[in-house]
VOVO-546960 format. One record per residue: residue number from 0; chain; x, y, z of N, C-alpha, C, O in turn. Coordinates in nm, 2 decimals. Layout:
R    i  ch      nu      nv      nw     cau     cav     caw      cu      cv      cw      ou      ov      ow
R  NUM   A       X       Y       Z       X       Y       Z       X       Y       Z       X       Y       Z
...
***
This chain:
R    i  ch      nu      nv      nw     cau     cav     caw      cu      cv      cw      ou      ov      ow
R    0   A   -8.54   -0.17    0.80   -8.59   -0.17    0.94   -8.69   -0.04    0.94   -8.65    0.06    0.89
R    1   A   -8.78   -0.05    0.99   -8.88    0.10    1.03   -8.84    0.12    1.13   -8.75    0.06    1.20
R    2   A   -8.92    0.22    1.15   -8.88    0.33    1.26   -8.96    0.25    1.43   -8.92    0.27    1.54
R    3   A   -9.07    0.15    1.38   -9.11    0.06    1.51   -9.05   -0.02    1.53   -9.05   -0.06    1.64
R    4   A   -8.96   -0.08    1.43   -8.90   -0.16    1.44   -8.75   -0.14    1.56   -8.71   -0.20    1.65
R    5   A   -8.70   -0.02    1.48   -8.60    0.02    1.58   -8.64    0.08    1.74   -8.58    0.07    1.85
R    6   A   -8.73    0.13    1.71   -8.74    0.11    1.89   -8.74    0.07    1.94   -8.67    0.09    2.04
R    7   A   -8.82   -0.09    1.89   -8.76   -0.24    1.97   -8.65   -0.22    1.98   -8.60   -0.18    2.09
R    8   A   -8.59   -0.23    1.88   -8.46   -0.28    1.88   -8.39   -0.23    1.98   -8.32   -0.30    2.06
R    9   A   -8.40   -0.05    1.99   -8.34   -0.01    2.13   -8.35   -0.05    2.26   -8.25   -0.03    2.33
R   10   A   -8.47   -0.11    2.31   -8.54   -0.09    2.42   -8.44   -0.26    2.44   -8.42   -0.31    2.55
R   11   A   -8.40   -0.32    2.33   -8.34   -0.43    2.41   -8.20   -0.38    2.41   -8.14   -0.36    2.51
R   12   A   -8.16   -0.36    2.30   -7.98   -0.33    2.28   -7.91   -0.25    2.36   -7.80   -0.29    2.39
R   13   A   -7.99   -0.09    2.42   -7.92   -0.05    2.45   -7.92   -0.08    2.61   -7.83   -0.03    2.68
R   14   A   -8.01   -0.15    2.67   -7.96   -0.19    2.86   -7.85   -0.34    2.78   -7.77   -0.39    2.85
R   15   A   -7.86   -0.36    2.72   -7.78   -0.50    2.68   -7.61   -0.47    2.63   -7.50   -0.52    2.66
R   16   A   -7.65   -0.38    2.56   -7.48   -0.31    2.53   -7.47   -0.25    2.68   -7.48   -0.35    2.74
R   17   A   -7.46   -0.16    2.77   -7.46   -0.18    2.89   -7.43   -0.25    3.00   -7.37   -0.21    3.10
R   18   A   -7.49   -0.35    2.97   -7.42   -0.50    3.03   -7.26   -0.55    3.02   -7.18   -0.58    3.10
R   19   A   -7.28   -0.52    2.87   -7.18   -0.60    2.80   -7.04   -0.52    2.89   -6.95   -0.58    2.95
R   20   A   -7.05   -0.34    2.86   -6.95   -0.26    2.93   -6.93   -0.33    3.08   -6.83   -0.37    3.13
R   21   A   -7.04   -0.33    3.14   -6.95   -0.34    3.28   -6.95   -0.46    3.31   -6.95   -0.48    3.43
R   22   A   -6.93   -0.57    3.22   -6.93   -0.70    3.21   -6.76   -0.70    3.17   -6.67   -0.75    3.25
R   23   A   -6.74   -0.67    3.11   -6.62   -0.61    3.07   -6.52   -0.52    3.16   -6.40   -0.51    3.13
R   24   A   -6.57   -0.47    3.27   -6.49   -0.37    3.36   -6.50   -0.25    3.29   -6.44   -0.16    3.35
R   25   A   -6.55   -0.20    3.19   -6.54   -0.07    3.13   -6.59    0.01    3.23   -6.50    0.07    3.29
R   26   A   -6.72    0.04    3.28   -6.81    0.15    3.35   -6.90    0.08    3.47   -6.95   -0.03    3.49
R   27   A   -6.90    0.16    3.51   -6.95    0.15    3.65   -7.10    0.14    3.65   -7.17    0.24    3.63
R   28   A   -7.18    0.00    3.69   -7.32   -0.02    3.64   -7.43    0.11    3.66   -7.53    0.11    3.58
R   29   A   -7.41    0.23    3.77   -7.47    0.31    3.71   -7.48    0.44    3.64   -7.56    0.54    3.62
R   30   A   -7.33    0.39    3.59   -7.30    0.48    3.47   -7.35    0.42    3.32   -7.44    0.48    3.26
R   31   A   -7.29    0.30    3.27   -7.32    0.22    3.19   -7.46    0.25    3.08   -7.48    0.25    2.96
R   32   A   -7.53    0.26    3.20   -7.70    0.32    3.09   -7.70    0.42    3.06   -7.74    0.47    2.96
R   33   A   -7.64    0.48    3.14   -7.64    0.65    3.04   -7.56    0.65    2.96   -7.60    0.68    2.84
R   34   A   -7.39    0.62    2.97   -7.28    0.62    2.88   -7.39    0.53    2.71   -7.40    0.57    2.59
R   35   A   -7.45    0.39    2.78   -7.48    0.33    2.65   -7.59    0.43    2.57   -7.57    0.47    2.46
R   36   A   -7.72    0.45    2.65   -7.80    0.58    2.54   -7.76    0.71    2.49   -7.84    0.78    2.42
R   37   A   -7.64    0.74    2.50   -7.57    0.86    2.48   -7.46    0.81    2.39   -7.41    0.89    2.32
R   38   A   -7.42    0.68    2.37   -7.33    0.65    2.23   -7.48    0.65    2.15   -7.49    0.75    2.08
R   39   A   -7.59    0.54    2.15   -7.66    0.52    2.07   -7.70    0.66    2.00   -7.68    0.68    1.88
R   40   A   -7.76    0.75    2.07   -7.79    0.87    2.02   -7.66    0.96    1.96   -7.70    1.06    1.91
R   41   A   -7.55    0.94    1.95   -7.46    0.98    1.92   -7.43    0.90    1.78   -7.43    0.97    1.68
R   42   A   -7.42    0.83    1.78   -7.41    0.75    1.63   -7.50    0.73    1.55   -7.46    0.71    1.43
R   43   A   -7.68    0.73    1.58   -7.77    0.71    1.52   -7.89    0.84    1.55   -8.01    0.83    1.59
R   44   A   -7.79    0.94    1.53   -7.92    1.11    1.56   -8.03    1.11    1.50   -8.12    1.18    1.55
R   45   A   -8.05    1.03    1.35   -8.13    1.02    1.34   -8.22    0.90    1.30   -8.31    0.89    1.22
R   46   A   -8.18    0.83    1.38   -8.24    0.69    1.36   -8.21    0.61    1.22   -8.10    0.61    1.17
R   47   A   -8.33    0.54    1.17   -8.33    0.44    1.05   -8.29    0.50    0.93   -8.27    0.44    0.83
R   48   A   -8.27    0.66    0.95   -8.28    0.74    0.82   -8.12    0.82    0.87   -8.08    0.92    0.80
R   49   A   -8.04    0.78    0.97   -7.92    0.85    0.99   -7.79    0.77    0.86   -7.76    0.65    0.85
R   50   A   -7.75    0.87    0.78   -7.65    0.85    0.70   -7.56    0.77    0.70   -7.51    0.79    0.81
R   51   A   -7.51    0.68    0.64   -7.43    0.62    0.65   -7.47    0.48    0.73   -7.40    0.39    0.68
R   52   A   -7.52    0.46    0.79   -7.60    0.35    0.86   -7.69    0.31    0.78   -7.76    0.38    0.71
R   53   A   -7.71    0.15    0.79   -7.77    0.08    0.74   -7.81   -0.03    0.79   -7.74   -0.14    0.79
R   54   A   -7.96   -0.01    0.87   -8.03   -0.15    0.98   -8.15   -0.15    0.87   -8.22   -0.07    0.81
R   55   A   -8.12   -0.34    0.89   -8.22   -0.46    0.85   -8.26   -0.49    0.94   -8.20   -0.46    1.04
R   56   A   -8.40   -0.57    0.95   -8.45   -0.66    1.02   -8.42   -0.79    0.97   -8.41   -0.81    0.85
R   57   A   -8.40   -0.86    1.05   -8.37   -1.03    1.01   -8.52   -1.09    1.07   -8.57   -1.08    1.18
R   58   A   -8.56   -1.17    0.92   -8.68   -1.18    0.99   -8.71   -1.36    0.93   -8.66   -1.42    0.83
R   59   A   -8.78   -1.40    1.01   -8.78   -1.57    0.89   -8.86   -1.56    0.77   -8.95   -1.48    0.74
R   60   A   -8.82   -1.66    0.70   -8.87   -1.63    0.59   -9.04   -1.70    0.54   -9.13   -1.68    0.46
R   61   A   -9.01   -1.79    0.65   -9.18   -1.88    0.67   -9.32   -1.83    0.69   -9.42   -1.86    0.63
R   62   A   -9.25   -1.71    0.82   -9.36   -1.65    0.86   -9.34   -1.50    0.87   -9.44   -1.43    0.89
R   63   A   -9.17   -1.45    0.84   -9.19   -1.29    0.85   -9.19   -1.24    0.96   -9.22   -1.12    0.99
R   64   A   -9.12   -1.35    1.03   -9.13   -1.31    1.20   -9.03   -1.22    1.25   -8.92   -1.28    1.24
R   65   A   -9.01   -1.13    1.28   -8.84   -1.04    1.31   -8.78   -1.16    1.47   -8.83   -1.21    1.57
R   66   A   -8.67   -1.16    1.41   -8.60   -1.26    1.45   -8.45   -1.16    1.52   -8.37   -1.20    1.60
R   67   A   -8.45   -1.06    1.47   -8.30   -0.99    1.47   -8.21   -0.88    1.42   -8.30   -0.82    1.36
R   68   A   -8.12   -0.82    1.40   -8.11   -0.70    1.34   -7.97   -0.70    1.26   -7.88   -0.77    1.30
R   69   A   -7.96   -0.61    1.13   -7.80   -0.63    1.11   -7.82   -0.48    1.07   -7.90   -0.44    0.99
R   70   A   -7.73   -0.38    1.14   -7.65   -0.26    1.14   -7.54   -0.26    1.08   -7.45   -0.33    1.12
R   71   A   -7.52   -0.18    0.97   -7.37   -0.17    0.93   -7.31   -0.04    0.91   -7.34    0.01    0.80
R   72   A   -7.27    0.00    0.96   -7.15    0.07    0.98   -7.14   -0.02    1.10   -7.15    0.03    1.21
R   73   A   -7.11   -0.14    1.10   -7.12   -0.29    1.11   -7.19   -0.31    1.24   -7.11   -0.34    1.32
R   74   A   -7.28   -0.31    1.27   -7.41   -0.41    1.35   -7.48   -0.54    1.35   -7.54   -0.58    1.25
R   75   A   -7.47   -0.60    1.45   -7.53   -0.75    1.41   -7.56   -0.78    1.56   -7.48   -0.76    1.65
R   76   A   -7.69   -0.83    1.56   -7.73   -0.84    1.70   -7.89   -0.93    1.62   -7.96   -0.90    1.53
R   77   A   -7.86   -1.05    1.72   -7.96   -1.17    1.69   -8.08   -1.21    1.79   -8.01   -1.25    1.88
R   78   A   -8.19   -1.23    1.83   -8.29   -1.27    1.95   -8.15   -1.35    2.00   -8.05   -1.39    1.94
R   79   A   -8.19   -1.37    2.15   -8.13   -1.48    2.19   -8.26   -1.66    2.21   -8.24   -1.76    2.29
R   80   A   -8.33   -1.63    2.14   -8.38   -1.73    2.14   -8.35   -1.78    1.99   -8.44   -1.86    1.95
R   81   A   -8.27   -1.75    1.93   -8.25   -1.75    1.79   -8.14   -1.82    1.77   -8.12   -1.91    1.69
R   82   A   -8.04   -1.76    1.86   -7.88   -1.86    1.85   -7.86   -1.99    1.84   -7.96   -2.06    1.87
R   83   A   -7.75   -2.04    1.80   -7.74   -2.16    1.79   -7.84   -2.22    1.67   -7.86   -2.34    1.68
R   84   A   -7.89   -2.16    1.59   -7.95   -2.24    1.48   -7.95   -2.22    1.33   -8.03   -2.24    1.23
R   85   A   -7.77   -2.15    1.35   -7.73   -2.15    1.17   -7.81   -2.01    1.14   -7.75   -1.95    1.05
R   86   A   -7.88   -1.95    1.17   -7.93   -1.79    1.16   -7.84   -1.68    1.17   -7.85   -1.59    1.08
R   87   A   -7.73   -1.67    1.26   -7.62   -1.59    1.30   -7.54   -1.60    1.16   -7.50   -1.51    1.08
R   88   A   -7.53   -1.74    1.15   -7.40   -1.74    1.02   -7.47   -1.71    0.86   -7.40   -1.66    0.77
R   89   A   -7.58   -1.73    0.85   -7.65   -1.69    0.72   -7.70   -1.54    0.71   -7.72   -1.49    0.60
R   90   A   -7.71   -1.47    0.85   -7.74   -1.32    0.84   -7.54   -1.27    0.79   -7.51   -1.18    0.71
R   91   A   -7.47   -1.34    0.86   -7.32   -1.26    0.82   -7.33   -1.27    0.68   -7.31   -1.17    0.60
R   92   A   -7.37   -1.42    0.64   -7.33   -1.43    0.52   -7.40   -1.30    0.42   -7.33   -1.24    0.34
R   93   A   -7.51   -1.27    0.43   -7.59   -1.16    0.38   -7.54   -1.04    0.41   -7.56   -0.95    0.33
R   94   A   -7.47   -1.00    0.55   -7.39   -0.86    0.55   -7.28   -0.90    0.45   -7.21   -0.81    0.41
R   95   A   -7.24   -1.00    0.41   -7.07   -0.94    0.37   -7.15   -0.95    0.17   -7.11   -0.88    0.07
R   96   A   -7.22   -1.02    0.16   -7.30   -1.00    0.03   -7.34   -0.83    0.01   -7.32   -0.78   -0.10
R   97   A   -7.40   -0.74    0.12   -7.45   -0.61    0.13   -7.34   -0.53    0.09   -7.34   -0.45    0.00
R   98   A   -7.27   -0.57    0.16   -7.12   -0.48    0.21   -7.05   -0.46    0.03   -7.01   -0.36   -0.04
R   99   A   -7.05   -0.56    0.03   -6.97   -0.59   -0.10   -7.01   -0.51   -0.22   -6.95   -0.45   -0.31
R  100   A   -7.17   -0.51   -0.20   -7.23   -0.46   -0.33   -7.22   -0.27   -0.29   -7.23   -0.19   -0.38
R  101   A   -7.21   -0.25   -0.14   -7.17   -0.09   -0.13   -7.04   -0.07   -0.15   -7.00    0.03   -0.09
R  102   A   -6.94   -0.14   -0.21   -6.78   -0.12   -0.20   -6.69   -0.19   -0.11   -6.57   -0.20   -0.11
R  103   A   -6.77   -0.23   -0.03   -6.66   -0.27    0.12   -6.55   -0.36    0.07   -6.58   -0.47    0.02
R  104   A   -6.45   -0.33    0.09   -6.33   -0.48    0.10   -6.30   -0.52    0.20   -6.21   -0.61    0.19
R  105   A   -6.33   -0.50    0.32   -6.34   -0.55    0.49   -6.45   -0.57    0.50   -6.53   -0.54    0.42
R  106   A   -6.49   -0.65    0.67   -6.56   -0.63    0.76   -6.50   -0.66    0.90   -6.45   -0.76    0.95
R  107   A   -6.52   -0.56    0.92   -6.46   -0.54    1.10   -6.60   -0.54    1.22   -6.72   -0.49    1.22
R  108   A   -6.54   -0.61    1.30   -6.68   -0.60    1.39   -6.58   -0.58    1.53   -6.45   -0.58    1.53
R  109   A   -6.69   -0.58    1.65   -6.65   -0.57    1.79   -6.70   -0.67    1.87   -6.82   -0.69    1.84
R  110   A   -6.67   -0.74    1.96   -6.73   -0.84    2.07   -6.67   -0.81    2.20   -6.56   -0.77    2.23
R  111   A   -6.79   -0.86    2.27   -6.71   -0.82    2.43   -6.61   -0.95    2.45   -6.62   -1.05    2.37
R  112   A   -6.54   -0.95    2.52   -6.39   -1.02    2.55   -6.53   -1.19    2.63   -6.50   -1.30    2.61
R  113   A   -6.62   -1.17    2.68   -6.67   -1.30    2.77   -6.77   -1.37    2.66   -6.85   -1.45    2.70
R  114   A   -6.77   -1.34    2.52   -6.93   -1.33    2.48   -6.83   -1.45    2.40   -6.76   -1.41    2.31
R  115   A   -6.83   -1.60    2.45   -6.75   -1.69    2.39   -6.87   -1.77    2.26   -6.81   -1.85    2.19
R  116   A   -6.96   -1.76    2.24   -7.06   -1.80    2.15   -7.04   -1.76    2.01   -7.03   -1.81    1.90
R  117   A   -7.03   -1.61    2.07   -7.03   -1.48    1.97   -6.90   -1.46    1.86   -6.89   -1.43    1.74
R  118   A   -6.81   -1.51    1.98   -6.63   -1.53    1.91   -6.63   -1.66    1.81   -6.57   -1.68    1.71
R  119   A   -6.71   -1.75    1.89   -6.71   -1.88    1.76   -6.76   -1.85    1.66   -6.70   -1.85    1.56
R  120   A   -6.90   -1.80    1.68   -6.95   -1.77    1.54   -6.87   -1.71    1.46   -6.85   -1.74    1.34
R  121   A   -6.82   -1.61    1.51   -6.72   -1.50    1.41   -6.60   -1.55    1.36   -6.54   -1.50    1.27
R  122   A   -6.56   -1.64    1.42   -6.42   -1.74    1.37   -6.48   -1.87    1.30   -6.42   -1.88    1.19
R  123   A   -6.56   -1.93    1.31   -6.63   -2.02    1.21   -6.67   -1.93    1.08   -6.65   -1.98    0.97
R  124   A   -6.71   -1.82    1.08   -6.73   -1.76    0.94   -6.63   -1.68    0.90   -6.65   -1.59    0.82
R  125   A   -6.48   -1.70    0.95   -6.38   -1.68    0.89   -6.32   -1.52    0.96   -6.23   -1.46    0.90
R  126   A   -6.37   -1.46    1.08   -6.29   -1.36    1.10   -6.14   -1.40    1.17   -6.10   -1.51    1.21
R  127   A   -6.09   -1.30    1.17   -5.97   -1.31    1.28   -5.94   -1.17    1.35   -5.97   -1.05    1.31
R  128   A   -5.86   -1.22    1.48   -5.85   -1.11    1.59   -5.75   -1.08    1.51   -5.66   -1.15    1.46
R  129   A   -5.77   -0.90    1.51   -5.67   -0.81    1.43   -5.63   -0.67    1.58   -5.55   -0.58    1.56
R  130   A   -5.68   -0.69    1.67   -5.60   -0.64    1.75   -5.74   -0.70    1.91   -5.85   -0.75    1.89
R  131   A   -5.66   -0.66    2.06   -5.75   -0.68    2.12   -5.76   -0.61    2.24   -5.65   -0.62    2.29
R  132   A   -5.86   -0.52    2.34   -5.81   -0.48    2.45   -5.87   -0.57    2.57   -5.98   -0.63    2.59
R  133   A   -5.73   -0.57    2.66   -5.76   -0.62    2.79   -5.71   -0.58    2.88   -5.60   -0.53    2.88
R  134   A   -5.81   -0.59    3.02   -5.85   -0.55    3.17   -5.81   -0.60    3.26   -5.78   -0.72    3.25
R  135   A   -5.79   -0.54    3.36   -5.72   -0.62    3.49   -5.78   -0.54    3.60   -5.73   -0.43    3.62
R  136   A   -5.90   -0.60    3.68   -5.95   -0.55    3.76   -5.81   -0.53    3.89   -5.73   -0.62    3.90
R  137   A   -5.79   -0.41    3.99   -5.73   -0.38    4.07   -5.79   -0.40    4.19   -5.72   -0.40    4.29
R  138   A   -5.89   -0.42    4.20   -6.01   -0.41    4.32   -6.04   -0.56    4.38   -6.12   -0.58    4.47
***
């Protein structure tokens, strides 16, 4: 991924991870944008070149088009005009090929608890829930 590349990437992921929180009941919508650019900058201080991290572009192979992203210290985040067309499951399949060749014997990921698309895909390529947190709005 370059360094233009990841800006995109921010300018959608992080109001979108945001979402996801108070979609979730985690944070309070106008907390949510700050809490989310303040993890992002907290885990990736220095962007495409921060240690230990490792962002691809997913891009097609026809035309070269960026289509999507895979982060690992595990990241995976796809266009949403992209889903649903066997892309999600062949970028996994290439993180767990990546992973493997850096050592990994896991892959652990995260999804929001509503993101029911997201859970199929990840159970059709074979994950399983190894623990889970849940919410109970009071209000």
């Amino acid at each position: 991924m370059t360094t233009t590349e990841f800006k995109r990437y921010l300018r959608l992921a992080v109001p979108e991870y945001a979402r996801g929180h108070v979609r979730a009941g985690d944070f309070d919508p106008k907390k949510a944008l700050a809490k989310a650019k303040a993890e992002y900058a907290e885990l990736l201080p220095k962007g495409v070149a921060t240690p230990g991290h490792y962002l691809y572009t997913i891009a097609l192979a026809e035309n070269d088009k960026a289509i999507g992203m895979l982060w690992f210290d595990f990241r995976f985040r796809l266009d949403k005009a992209q889903r649903g067309k066997g892309l999600g499951r062949e970028a996994l399949g290439m993180l767990e090929q990546q992973a493997k060749i850096l050592g990994a014997v896991s892959v652990g990921l995260h999804v929001f608890g509503d993101n029911a698309a997201a859970r199929a895909l990840y159970e059709k390529c074979g994950f399983r829930y190894s623990s889970m947190h849940m919410t109970k709005d009071l209000y």
